[in-house]
C-alpha positions as CSV (number, residue, x, y, z in Angstrom):
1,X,-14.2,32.5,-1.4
2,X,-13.8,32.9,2.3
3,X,-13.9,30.6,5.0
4,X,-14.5,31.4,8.0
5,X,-14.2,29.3,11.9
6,X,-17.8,28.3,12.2
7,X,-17.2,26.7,8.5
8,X,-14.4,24.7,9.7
9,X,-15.6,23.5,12.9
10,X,-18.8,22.4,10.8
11,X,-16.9,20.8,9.0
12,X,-15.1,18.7,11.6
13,X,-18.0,17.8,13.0
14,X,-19.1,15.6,10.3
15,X,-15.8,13.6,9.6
16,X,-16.3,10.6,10.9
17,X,-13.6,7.8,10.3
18,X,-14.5,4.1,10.1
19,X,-12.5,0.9,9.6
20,X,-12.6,0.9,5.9
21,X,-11.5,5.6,6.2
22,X,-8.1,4.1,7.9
23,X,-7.9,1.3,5.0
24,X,-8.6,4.1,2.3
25,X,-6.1,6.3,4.2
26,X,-3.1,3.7,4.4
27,X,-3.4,2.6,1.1
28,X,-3.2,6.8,0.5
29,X,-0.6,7.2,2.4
30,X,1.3,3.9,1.0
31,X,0.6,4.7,-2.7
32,X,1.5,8.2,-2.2
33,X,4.6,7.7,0.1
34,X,6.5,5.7,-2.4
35,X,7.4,8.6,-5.2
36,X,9.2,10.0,-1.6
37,X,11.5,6.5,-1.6
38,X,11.9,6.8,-5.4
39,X,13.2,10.3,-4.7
40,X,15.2,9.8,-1.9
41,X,17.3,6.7,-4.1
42,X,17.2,9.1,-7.1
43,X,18.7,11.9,-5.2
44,X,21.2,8.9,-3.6
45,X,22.3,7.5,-6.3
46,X,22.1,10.9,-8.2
47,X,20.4,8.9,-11.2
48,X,16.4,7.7,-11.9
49,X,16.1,4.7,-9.3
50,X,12.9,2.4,-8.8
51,X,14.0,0.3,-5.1
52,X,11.8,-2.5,-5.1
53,X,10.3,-1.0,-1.7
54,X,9.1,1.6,-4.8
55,X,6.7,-1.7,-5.8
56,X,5.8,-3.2,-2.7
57,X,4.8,0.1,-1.4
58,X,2.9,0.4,-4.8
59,X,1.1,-2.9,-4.7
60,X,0.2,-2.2,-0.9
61,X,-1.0,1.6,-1.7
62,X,-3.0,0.3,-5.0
63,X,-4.5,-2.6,-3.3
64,X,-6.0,-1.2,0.1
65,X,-7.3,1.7,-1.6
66,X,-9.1,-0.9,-4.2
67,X,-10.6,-2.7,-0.7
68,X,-11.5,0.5,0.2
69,X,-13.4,1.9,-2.9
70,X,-14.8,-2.1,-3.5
71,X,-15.8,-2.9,0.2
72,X,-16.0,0.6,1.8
73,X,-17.1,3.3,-0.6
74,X,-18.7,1.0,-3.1
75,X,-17.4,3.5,-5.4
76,X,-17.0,2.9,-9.3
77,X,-14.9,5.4,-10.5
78,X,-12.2,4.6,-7.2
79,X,-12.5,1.1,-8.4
80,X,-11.4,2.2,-11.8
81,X,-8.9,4.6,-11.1
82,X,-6.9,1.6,-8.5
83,X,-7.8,-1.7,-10.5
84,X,-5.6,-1.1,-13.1
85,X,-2.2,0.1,-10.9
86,X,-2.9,-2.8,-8.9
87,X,-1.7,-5.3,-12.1
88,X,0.9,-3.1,-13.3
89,X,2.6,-2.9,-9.7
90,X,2.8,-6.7,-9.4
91,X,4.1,-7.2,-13.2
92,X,6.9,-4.8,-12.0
93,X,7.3,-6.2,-8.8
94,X,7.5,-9.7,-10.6
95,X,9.7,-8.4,-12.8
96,X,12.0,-6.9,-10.8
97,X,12.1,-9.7,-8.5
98,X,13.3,-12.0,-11.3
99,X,16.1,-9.7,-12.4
100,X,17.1,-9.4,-9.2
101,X,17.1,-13.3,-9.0
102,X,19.6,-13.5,-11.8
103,X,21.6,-11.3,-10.7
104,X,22.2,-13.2,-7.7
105,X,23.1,-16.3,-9.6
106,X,25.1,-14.2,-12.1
107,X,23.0,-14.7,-15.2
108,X,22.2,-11.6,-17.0
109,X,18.8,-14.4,-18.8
């Protein structure tokens, strides 16, 4: 397959970005950008860390690309693929939350 310039600028030419692109690309970017902060604590701590910025990053990501494939794309299979991540992200964020909570207080539950 070869590309050439004239494919490329074509190509440009047509990428438009709306309001709900930049939604669709932050919640990219966010849901993406969090295995980087699991690495850099794992690499840290030099053991398998999840920093709760891990799970708000992952509830941000999963739920702006949801608005984006509901409200901007309309797009079923987008809407699949995020619904689900959505819930499990705010279960571990809840959960985490909570341990964390304990700790504080110095109850291990």
């Amino acid at each position: 397959m070869h590309l050439d310039l004239s494919h490329i600028l074509h190509a440009l030419q047509n990428f438009h970005v709306t309001p709900w692109k930049i939604v669709g690309y932050l919640g990219t970017f966010m849901f993406t950008g969090r295995w980087f902060v699991q690495l850099y604590y794992t690499r840290k701590y030099k053991r398998v860390v999840m920093p709760l910025s891990f799970w708000w990053m992952s509830v941000s990501g999963s739920a702006l690309l949801l608005a984006y494939f509901v409200f901007g794309k309309n797009d079923s299979v987008g809407i699949l693929s995020n619904f689900f991540p959505v819930f499990v992200s705010i279960y571990n964020l809840v959960t985490h939350l909570r341990h964390h909570g304990r700790d504080e207080v110095g109850g291990k539950g």
